[in-house]
py3Dmol code that shows the C-alpha trace and the ligand (Angstrom):
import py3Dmol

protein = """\
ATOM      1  CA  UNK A   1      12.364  -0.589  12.934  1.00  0.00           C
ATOM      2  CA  UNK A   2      11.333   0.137  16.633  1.00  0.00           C
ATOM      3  CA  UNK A   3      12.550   2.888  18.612  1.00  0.00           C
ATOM      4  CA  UNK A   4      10.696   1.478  21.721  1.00  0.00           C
ATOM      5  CA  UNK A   5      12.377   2.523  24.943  1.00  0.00           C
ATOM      6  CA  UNK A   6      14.222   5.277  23.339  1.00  0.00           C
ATOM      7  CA  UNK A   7      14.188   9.104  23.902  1.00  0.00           C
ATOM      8  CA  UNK A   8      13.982  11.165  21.416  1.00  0.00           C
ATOM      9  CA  UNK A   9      14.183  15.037  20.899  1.00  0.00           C
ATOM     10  CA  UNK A  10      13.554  17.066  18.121  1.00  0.00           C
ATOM     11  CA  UNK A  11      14.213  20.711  18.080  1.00  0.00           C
ATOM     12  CA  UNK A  12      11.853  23.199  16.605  1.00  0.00           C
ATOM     13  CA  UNK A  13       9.417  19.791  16.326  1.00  0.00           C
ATOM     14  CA  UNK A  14       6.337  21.859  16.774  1.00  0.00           C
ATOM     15  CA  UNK A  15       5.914  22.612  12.842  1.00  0.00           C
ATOM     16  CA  UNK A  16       6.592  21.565   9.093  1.00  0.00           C
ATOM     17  CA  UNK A  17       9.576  18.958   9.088  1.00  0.00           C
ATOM     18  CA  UNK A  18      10.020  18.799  12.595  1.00  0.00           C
ATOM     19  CA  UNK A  19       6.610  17.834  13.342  1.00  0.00           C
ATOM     20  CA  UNK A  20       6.298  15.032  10.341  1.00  0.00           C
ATOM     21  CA  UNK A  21       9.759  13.965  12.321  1.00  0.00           C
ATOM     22  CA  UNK A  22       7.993  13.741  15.885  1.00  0.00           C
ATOM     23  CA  UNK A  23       5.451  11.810  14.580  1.00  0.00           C
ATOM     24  CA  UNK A  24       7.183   9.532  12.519  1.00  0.00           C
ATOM     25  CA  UNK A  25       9.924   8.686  15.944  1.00  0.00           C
ATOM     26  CA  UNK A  26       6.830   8.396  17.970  1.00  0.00           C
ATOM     27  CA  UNK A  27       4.817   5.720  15.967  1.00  0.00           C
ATOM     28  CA  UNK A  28       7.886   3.675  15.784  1.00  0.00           C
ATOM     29  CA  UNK A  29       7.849   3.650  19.705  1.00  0.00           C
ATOM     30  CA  UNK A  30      10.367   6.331  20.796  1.00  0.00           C
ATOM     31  CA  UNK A  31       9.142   8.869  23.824  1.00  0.00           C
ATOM     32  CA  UNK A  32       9.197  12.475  22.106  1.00  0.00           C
ATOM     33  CA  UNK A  33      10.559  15.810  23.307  1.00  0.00           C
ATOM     34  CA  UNK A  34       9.137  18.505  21.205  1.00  0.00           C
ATOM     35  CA  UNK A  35      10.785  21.415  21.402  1.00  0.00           C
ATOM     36  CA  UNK A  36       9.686  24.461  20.250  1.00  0.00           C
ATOM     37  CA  UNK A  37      10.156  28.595  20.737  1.00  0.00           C
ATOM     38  CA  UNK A  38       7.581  30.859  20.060  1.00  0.00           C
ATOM     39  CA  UNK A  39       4.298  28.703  18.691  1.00  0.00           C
ATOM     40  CA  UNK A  40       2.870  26.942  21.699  1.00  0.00           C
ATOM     41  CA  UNK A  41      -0.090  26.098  19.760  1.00  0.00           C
ATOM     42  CA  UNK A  42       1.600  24.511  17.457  1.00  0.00           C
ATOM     43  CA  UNK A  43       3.756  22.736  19.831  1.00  0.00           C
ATOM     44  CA  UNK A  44       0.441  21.823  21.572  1.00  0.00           C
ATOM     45  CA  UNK A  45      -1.299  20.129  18.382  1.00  0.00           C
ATOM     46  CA  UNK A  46       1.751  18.511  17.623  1.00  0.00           C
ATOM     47  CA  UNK A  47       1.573  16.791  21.220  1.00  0.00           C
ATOM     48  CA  UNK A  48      -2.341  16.388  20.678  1.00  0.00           C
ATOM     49  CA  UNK A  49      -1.304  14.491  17.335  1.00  0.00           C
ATOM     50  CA  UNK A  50       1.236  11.905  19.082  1.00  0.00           C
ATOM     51  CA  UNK A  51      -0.722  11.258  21.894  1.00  0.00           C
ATOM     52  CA  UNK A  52      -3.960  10.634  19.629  1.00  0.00           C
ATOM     53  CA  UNK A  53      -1.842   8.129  17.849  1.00  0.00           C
ATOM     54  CA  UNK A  54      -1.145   6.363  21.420  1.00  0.00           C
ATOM     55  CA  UNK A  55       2.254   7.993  21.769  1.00  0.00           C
ATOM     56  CA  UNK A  56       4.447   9.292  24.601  1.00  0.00           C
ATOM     57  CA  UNK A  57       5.793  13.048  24.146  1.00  0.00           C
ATOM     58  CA  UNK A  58       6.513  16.343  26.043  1.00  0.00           C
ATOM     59  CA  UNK A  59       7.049  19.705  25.302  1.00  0.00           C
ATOM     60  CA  UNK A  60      10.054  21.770  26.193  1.00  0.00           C
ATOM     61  CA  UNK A  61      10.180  25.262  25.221  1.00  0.00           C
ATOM     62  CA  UNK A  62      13.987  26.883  24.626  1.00  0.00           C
ATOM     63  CA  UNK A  63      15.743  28.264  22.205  1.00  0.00           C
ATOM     64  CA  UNK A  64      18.562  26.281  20.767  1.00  0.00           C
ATOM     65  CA  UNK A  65      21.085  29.511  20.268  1.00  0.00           C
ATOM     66  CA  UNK A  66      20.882  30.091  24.080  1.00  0.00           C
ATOM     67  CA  UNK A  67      23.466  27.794  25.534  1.00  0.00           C
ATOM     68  CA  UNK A  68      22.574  28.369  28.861  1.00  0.00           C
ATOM     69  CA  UNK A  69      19.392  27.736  28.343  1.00  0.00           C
ATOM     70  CA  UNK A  70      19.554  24.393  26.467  1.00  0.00           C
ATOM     71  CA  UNK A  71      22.212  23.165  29.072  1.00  0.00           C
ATOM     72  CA  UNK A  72      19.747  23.116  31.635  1.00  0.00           C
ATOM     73  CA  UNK A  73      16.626  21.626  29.779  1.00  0.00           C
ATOM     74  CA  UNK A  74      18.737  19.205  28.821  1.00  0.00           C
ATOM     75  CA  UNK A  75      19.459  18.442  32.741  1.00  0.00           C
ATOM     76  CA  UNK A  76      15.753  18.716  32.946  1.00  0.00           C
ATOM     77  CA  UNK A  77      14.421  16.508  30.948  1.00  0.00           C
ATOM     78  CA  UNK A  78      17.428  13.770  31.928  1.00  0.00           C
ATOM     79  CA  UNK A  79      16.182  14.199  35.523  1.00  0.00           C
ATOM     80  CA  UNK A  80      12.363  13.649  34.555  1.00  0.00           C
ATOM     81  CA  UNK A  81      12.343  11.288  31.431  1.00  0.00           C
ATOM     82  CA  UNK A  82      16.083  10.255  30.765  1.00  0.00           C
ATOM     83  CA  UNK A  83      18.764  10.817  28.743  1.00  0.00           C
ATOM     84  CA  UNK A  84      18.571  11.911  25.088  1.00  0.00           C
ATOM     85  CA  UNK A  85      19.133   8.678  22.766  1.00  0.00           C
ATOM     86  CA  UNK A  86      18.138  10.598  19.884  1.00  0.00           C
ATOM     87  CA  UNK A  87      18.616  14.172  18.720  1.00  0.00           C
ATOM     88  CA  UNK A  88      17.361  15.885  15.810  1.00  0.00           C
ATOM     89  CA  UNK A  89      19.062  18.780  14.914  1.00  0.00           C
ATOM     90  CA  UNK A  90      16.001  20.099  13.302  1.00  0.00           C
ATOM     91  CA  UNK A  91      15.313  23.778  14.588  1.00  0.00           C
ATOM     92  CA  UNK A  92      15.886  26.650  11.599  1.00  0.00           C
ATOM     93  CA  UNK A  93      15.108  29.881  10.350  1.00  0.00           C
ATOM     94  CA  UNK A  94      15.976  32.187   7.476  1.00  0.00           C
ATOM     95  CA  UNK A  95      16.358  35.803   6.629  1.00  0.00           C
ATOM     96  CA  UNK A  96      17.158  36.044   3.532  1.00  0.00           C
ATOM     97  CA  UNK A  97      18.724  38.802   1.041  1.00  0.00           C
ATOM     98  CA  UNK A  98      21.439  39.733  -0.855  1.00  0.00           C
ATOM     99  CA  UNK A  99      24.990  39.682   0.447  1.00  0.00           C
ATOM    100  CA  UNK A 100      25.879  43.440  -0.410  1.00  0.00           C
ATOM    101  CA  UNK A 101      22.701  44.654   1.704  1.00  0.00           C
ATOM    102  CA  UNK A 102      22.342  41.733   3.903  1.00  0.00           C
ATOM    103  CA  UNK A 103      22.311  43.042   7.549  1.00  0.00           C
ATOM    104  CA  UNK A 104      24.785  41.819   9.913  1.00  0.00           C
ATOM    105  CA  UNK A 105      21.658  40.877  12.397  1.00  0.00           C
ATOM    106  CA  UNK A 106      20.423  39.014   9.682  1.00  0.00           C
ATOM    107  CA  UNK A 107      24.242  36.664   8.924  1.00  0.00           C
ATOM    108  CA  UNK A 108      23.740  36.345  13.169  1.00  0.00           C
ATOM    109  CA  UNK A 109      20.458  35.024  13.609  1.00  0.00           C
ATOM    110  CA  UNK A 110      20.652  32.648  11.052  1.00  0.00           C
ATOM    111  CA  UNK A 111      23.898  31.283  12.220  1.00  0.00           C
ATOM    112  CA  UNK A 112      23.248  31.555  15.770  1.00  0.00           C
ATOM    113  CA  UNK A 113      19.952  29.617  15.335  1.00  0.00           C
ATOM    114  CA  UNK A 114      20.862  26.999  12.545  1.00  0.00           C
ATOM    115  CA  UNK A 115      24.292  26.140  13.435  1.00  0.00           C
ATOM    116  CA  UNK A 116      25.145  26.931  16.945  1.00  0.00           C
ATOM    117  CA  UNK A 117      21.865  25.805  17.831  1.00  0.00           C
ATOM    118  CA  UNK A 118      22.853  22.353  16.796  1.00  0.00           C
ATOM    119  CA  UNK A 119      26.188  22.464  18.872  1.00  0.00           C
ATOM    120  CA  UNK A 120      24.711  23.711  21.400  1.00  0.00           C
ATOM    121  CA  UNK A 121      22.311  20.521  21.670  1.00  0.00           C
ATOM    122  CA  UNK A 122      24.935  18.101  20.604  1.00  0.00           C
ATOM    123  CA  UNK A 123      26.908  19.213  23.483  1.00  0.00           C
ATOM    124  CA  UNK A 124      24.343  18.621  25.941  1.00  0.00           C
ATOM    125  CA  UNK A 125      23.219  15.594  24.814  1.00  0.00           C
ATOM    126  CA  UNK A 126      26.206  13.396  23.979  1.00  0.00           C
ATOM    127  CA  UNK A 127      27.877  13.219  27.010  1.00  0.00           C
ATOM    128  CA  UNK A 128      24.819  11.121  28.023  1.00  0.00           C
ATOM    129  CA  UNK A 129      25.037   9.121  24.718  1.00  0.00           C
ATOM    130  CA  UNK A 130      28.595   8.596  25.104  1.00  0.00           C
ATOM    131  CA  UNK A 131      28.257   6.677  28.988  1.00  0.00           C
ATOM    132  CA  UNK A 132      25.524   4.928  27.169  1.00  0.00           C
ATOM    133  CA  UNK A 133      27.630   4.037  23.984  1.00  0.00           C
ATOM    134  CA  UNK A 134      24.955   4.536  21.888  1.00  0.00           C
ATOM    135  CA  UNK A 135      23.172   7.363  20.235  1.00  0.00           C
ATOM    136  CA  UNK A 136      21.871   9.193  17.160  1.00  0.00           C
ATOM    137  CA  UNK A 137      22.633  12.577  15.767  1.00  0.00           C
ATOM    138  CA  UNK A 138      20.907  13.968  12.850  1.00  0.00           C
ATOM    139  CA  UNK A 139      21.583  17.177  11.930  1.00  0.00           C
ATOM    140  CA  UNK A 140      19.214  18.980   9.241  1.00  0.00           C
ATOM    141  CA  UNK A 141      21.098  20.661   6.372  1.00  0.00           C
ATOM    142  CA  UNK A 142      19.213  21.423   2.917  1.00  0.00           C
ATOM    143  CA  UNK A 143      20.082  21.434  -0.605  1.00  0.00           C
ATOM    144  CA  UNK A 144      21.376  25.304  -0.345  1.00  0.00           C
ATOM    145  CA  UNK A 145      24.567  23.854   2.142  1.00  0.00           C
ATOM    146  CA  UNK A 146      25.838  21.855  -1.014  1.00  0.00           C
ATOM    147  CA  UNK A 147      24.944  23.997  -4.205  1.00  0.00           C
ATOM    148  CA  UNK A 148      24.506  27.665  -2.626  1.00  0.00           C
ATOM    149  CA  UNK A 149      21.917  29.824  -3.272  1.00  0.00           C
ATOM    150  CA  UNK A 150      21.706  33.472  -4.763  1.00  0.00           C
ATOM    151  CA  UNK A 151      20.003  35.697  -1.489  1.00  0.00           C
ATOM    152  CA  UNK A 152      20.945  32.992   1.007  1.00  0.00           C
ATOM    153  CA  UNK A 153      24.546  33.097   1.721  1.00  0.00           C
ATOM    154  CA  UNK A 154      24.047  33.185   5.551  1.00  0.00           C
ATOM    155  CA  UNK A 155      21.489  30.451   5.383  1.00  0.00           C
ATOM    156  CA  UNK A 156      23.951  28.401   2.717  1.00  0.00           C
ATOM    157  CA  UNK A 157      26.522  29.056   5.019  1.00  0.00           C
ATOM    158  CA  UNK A 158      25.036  27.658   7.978  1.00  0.00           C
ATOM    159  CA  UNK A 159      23.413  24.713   6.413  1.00  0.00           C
ATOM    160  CA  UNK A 160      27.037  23.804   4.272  1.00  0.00           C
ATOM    161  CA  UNK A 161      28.807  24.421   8.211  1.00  0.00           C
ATOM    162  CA  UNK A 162      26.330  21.538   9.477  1.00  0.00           C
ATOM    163  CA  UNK A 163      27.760  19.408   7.339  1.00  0.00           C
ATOM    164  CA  UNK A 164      31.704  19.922   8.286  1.00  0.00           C
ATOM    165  CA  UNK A 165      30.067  19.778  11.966  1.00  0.00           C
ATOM    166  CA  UNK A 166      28.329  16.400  11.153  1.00  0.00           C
ATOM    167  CA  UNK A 167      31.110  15.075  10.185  1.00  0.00           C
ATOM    168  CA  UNK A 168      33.730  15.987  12.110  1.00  0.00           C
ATOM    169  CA  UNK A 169      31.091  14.734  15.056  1.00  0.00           C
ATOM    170  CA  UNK A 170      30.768  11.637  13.219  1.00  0.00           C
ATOM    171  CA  UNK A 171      34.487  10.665  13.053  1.00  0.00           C
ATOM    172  CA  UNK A 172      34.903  11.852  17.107  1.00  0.00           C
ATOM    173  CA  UNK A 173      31.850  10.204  18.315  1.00  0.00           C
ATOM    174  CA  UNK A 174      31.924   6.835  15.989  1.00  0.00           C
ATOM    175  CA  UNK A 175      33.871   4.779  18.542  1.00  0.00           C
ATOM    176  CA  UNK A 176      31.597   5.558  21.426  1.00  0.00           C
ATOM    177  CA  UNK A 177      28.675   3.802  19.073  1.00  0.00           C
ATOM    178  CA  UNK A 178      27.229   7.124  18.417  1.00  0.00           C
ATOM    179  CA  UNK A 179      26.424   7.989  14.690  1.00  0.00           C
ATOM    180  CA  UNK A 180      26.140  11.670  13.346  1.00  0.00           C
ATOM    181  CA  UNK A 181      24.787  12.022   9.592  1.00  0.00           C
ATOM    182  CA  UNK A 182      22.711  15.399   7.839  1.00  0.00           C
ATOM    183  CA  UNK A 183      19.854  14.504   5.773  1.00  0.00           C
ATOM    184  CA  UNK A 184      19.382  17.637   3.146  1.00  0.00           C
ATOM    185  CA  UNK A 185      15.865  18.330   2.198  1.00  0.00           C
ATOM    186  CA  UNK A 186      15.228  20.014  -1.317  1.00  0.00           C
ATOM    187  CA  UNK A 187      12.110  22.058  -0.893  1.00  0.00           C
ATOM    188  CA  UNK A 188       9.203  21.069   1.396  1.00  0.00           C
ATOM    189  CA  UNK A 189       6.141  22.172   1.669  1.00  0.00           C
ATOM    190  CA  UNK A 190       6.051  23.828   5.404  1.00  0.00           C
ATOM    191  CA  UNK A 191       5.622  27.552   6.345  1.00  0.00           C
ATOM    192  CA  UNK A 192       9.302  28.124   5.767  1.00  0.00           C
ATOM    193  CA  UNK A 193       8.609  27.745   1.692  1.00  0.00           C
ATOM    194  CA  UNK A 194       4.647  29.281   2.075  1.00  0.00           C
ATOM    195  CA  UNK A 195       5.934  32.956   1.327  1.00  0.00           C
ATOM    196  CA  UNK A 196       7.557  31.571  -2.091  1.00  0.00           C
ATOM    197  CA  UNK A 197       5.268  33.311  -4.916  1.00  0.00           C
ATOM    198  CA  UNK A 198       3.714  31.454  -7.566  1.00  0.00           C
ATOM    199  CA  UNK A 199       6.027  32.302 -10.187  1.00  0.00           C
ATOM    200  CA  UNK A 200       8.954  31.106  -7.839  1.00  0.00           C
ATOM    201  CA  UNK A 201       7.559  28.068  -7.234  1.00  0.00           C
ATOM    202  CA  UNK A 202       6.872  27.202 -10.643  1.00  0.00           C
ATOM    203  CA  UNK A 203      10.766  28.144 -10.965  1.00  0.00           C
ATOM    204  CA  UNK A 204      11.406  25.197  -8.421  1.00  0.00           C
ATOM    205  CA  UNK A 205       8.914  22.679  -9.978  1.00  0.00           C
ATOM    206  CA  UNK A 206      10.196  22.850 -12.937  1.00  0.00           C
ATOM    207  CA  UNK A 207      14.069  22.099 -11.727  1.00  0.00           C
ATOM    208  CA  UNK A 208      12.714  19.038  -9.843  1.00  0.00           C
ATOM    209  CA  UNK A 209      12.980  15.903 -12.112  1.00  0.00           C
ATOM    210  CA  UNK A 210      10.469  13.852  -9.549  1.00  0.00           C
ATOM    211  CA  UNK A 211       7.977  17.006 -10.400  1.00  0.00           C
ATOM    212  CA  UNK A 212       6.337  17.709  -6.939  1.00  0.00           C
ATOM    213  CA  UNK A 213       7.903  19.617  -3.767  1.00  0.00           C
ATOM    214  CA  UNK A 214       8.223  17.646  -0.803  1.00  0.00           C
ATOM    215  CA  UNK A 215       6.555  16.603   2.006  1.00  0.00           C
ATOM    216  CA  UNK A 216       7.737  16.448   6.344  1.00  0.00           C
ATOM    217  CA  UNK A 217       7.081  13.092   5.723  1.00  0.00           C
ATOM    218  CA  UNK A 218       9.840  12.431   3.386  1.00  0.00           C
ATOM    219  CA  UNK A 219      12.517  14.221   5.235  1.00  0.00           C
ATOM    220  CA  UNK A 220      10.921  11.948   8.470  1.00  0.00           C
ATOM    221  CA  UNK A 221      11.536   8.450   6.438  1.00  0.00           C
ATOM    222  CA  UNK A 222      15.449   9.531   6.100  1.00  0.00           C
ATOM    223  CA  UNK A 223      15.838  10.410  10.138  1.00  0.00           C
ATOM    224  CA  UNK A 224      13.470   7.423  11.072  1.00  0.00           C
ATOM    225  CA  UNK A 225      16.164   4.687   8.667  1.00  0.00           C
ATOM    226  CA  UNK A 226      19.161   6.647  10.423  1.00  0.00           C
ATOM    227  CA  UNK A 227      17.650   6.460  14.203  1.00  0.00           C
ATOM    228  CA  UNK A 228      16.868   2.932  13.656  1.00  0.00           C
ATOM    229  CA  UNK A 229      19.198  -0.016  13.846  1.00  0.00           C
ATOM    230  CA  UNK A 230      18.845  -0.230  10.393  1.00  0.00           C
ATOM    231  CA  UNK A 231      21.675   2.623  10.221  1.00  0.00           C
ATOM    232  CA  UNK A 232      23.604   1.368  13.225  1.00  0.00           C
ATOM    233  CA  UNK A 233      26.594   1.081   9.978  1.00  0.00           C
ATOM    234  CA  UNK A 234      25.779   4.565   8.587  1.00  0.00           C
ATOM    235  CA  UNK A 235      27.772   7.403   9.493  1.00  0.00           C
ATOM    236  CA  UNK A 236      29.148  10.837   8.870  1.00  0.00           C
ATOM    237  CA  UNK A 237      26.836  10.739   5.986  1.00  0.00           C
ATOM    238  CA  UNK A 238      24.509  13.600   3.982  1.00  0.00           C
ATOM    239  CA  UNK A 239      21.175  12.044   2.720  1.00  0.00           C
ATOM    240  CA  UNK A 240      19.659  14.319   0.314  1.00  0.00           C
ATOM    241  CA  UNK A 241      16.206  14.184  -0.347  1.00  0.00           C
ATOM    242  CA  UNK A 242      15.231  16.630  -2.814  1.00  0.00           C
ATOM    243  CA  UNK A 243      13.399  15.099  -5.665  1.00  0.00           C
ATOM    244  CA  UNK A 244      16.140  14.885  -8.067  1.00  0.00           C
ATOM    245  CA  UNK A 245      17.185  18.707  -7.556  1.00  0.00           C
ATOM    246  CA  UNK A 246      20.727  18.043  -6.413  1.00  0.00           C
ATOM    247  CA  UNK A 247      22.656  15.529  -7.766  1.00  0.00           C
ATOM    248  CA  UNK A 248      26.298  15.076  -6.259  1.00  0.00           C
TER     249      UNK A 248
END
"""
ligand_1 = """\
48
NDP
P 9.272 25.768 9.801
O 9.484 27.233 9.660
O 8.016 25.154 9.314
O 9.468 25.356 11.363
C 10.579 25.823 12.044
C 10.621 25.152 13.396
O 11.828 25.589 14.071
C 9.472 25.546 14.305
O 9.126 24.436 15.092
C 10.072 26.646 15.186
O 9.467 26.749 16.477
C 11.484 26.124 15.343
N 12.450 27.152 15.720
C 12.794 28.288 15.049
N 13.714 28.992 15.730
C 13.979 28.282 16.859
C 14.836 28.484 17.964
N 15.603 29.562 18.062
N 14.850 27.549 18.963
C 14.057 26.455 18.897
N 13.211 26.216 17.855
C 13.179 27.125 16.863
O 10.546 25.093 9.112
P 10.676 23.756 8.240
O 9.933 22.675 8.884
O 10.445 24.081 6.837
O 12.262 23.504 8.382
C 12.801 22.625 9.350
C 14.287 22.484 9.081
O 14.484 21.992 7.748
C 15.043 23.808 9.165
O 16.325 23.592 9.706
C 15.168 24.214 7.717
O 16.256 25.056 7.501
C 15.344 22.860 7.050
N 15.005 22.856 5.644
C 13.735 23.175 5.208
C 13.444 23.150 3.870
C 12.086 23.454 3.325
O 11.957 23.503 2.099
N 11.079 23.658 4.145
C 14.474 22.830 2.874
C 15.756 22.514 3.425
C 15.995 22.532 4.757
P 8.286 27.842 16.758
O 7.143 27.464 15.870
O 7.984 27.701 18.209
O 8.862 29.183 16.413
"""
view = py3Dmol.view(width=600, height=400)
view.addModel(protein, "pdb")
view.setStyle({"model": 0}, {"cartoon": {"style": "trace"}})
view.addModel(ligand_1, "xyz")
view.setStyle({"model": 1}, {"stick": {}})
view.zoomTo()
view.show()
């Protein structure tokens, strides 16, 4: 499954999933954009980590709800590397709480971030994709977008509106040779699911047939099978990889 000669970026790849991602694209061969927003040391060891391997990747710092701003990295890093063959859709947040208290800042952010941000980069990149007639979206939901979650209703909503985008993506960018499919983690261990207490946890465990949370590295096995030509016939899709958690 090479990627060799391909560009790849994945936004908010400096951590967690997005990190396990970039290094999964960039042992198969693909040159990696890692973006990231507010961590450049993580961005930095993530680089470190590729290049170690014998990798090619960048940085590029923006954030993915500023559409300005990711319109002209996105010229950027066409005019120095190349166009985008690859995008993952990875970048997220959440600010959580319950829906009667939940602050209207806190819907917006987590919106703004998690599901504009991936329109946002779609836009920029698929014009590219489309002269090239052929590319690879993946957009990352999570289990929450398909069974909801008590406390996360902005962060449900965002990840369930991913899909409807993926889709609808899929079906207008499938005769261009582009493919657009979410992969929905269950819970992974990253920083995002560090504050969970014990007890929580335990909750989680215990409603996860395979018994063990996840890892980056099994959310990056899903996105490397769908950037590869091994998914070339694959699209409009939700992968979920969740341990059993979900079962549609
Ligand atoms: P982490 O919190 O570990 O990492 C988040 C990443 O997103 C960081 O690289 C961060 O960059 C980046 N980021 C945040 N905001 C922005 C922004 N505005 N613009 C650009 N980059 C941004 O998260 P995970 O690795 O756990 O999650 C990755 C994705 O997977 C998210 O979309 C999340 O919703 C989803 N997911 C995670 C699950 C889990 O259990 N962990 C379960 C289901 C889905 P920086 O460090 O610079 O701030």
């Amino acid at each position: 499954m090479s990627l060799a000669g391909k560009i790849a970026m994945i936004t908010g790849g400096s951590r967690g999933i997005g990190q396990a991602v970039c290094l999964r694209l960039a042992e198969m061969g693909a040159e990696v954009v890692v973006n990231y927003v507010s961590r450049p040391d993580a961005a930095e060891e993530t680089l470190s980590a590729i290049k170690g391997n014998g990798g090619i990747a960048h940085l590029a710092k923006f954030n993915v709800a500023d559409a300005e701003e990711v319109q002209e990295v996105f010229k950027k890093i066409t005019a120095d590397h190349g166009t985008v063959d690859i995008l993952v859709n990875n970048a997220g947040i959440t600010k959580d709480g319950l829906l009667a208290t939940m602050k209207e800042e806190a819907w917006d952010d987590v919106l703004d971030i998690n599901l504009k941000g991936a329109f946002n980069c779609t836009k920029a990149a698929c014009r590219a994709m489309m002269k090239k007639r052929w590319g690879r979206i993946i957009n990352i939901s999570s289990v929450v977008g398909a069974s909801g979650n008590a406390g996360q209703a902005n962060y449900a909503a965002a990840k369930a509106g991913l899909i409807g985008f993926t889709k609808s993506a899929a079906r207008e960018l499938a005769s261009r040779g582009i493919t657009v499919n979410s992969v929905a983690p269950g819970y992974i261990d990253t920083d995002m699911t560090s504050d969970l207490s014990e007890a929580v946890k335990e909750k989680i465990l215990s409603e996860i047939p395979l018994g063990v949370l996840g890892e980056g590295k099994d959310i990056a096995g899903a996105v490397a099978f769908l950037s590869s030509e091994d998914g070339r016939y694959v699209t409009g899709q939700v992968i979920h990889v969740n341990g059993g958690m979900y079962m549609i």
